[in-house]
TORBA-568679 format. One line per field, with one value per residue: x, y, z of N, C-alpha, C, O in turn; residue in one letter. Coordinates in Angstrom, 1 decimal. Example, Ala and Ser with C-alpha at 12.3 -4.5 7.8 and 13.67 -1.06 7.14 Angstrom:
nc1 <- [13.2,12.8]
nc2 <- [-5.7,-2.2]
nc3 <- [7.8,7.1]
cac1 <- [12.3,13.7]
cac2 <- [-4.5,-1.1]
cac3 <- [7.8,7.1]
cc1 <- [13.2,12.9]
cc2 <- [-3.3,0.0]
cc3 <- [7.8,7.9]
oc1 <- [14.2,13.4]
oc2 <- [-3.3,1.1]
oc3 <- [8.5,8.0]
residuo <- [a,s]
***
This chain:
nc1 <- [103.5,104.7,107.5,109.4,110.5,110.6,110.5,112.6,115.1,114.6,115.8,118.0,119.4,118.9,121.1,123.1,123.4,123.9,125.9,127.8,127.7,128.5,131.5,132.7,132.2,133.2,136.2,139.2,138.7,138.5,138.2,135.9,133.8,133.3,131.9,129.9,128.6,128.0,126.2,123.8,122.7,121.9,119.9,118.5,117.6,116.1,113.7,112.8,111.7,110.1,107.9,106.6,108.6,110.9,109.8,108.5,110.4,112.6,110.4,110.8,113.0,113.2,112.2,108.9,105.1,103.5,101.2,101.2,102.9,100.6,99.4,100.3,100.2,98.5,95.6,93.8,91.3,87.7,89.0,88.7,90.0,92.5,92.2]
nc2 <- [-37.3,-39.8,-41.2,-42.2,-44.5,-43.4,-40.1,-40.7,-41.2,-38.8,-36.9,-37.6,-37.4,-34.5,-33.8,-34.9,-33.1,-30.8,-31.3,-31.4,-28.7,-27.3,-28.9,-27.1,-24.3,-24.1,-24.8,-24.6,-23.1,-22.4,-25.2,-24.8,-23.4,-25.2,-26.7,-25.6,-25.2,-27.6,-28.1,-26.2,-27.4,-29.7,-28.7,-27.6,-29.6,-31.1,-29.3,-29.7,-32.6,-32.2,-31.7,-32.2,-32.5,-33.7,-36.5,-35.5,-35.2,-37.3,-38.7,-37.5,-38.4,-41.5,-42.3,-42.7,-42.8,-39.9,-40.1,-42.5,-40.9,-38.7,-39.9,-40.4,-38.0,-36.1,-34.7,-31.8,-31.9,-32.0,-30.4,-30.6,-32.9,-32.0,-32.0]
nc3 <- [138.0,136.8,135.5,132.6,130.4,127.2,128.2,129.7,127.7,126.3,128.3,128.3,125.5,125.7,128.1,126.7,124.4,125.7,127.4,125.1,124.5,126.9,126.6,124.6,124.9,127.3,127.1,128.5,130.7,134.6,137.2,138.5,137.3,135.1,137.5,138.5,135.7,135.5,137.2,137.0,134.3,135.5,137.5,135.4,133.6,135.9,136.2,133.2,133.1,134.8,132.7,129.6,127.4,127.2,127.0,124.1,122.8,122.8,121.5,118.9,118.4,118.1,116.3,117.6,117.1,116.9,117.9,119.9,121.7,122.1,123.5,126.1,127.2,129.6,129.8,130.7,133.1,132.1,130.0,126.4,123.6,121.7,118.0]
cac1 <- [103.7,105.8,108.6,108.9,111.3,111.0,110.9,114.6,115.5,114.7,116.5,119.4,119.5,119.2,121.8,124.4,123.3,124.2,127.2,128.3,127.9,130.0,132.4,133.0,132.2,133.7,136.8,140.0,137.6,138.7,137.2,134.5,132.9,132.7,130.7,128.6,127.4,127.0,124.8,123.2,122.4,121.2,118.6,117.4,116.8,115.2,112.6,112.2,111.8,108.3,106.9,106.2,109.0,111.3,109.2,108.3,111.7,112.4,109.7,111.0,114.6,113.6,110.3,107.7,104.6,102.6,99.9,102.1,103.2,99.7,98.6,101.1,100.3,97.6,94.5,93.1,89.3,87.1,89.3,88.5,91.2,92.6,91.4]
cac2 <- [-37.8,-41.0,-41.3,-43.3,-44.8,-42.2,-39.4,-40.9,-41.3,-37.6,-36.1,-38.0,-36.4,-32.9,-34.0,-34.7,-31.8,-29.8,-31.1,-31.1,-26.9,-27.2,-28.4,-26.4,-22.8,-23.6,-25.2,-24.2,-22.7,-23.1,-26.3,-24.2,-22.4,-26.9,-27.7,-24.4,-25.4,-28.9,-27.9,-25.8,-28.4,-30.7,-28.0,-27.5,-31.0,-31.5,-28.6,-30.0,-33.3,-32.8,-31.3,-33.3,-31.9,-34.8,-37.4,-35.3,-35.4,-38.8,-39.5,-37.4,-39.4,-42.7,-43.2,-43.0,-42.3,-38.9,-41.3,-42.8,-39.5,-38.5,-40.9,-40.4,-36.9,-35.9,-33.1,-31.2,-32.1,-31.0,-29.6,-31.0,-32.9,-31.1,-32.3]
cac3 <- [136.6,136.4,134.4,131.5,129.0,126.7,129.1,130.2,126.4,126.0,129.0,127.8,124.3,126.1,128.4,125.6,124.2,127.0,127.8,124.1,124.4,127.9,125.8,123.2,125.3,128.3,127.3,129.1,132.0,135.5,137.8,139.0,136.2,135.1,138.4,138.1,134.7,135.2,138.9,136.1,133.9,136.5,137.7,134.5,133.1,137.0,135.5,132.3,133.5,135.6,131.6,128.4,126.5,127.1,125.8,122.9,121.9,122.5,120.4,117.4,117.7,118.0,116.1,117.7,115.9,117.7,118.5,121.2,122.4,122.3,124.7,127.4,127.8,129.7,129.6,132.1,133.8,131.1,128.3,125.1,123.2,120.6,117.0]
cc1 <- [104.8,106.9,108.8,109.9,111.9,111.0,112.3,115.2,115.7,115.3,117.9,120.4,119.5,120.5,123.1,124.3,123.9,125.7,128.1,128.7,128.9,131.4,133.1,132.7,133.3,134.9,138.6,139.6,138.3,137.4,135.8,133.6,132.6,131.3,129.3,127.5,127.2,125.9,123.7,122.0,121.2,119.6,117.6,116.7,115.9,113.8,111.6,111.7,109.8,107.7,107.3,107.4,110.3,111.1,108.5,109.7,112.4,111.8,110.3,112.4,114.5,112.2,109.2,106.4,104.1,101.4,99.7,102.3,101.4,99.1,99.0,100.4,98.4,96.8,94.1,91.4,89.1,87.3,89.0,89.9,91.1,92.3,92.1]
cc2 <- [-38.9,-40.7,-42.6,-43.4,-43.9,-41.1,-39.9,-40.7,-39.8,-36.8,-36.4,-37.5,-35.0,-33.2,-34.5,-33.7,-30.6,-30.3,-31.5,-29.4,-26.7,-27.0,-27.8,-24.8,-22.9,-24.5,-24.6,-23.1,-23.0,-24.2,-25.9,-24.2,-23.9,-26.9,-26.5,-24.7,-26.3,-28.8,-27.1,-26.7,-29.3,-29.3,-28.2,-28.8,-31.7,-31.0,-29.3,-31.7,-33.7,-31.5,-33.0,-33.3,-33.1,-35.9,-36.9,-35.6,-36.9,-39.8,-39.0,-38.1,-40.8,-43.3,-43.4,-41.9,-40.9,-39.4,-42.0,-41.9,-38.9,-38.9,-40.8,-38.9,-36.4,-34.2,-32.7,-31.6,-31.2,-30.5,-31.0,-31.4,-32.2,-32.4,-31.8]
cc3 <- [136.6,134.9,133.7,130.7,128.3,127.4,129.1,128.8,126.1,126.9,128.6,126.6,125.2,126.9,127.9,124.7,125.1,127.0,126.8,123.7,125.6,126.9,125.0,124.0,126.3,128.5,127.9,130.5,133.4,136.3,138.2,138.3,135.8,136.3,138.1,136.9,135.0,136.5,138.0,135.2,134.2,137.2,136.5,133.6,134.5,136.2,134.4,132.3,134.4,134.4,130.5,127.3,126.4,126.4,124.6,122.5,121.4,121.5,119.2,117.3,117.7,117.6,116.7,117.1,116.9,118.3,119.7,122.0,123.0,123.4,125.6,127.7,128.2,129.7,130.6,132.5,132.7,129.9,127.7,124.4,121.9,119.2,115.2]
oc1 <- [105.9,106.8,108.5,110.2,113.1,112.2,113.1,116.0,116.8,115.4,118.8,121.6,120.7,121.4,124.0,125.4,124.5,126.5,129.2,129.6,129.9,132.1,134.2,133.4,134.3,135.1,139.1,140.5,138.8,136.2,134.8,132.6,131.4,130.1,128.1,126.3,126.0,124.9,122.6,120.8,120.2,118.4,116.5,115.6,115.1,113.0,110.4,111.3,109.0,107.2,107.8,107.3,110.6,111.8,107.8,109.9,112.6,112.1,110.4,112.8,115.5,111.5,108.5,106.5,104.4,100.7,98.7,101.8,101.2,98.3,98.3,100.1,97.4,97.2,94.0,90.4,89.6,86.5,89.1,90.9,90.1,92.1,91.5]
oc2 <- [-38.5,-40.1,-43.7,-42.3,-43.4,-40.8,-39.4,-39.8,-39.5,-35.6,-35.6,-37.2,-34.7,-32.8,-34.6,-33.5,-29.6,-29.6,-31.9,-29.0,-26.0,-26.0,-28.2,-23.9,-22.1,-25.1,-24.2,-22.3,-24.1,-24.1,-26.6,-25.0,-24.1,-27.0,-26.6,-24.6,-26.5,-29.4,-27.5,-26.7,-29.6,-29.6,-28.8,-28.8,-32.7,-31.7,-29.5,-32.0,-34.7,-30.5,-34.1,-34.0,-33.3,-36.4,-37.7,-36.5,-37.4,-40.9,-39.8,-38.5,-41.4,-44.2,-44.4,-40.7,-41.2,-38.9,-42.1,-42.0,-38.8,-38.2,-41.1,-38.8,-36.5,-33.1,-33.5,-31.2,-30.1,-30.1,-32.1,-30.7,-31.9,-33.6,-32.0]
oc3 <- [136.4,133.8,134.0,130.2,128.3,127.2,128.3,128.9,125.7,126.4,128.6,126.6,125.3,126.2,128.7,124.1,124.6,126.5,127.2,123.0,125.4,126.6,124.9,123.3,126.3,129.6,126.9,131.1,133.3,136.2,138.2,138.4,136.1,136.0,137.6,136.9,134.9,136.5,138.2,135.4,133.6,137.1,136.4,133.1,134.3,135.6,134.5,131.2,134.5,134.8,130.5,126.3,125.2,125.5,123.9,121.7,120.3,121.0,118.3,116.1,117.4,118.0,116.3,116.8,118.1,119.1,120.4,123.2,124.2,124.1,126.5,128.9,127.4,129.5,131.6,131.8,132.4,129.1,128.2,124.5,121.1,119.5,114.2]
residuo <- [x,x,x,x,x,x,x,x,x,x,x,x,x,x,x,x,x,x,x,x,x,x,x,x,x,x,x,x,x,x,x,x,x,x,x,x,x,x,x,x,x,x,x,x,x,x,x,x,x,x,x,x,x,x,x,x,x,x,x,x,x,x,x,x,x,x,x,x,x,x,x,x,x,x,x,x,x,x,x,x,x,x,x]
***
């Protein structure tokens, strides 16, 4: 699955999300317990990263219509689009 614009636009948003909650839970933390979550972090935006859930987001922060979104994401051999 290629990455795309929005895909990046939407990991970005999760990823100031994230490390908006760092701050604010794990402040006065030692250096560790920092790399732990941000190696954390980084796993989990790897994850979310090969799904769709990125450029959905993307699309709800920066206008794009569902139409757009629609078209990027693909269906499986045979299934029927949805309707």
């Amino acid at each position: 699955m290629p990455i795309d614009e929005m895909q990046i636009r939407g990991l970005a948003i999760m990823l100031a999300v994230a490390l908006i909650v760092m701050l604010v839970f794990l402040r006065g933390q030692k250096r560790a317990i920092w790399w732990f979550a941000l190696a954390l972090v980084a796993v989990g935006l790897g994850y979310l990263a090969t799904t769709e859930a990125p450029r959905e987001l993307g699309g709800l922060f920066f206008d794009v219509p569902d139409q757009a979104v629609e078209q990027t994401t693909r269906t499986a051999p045979g299934a029927k689009p949805a309707q």
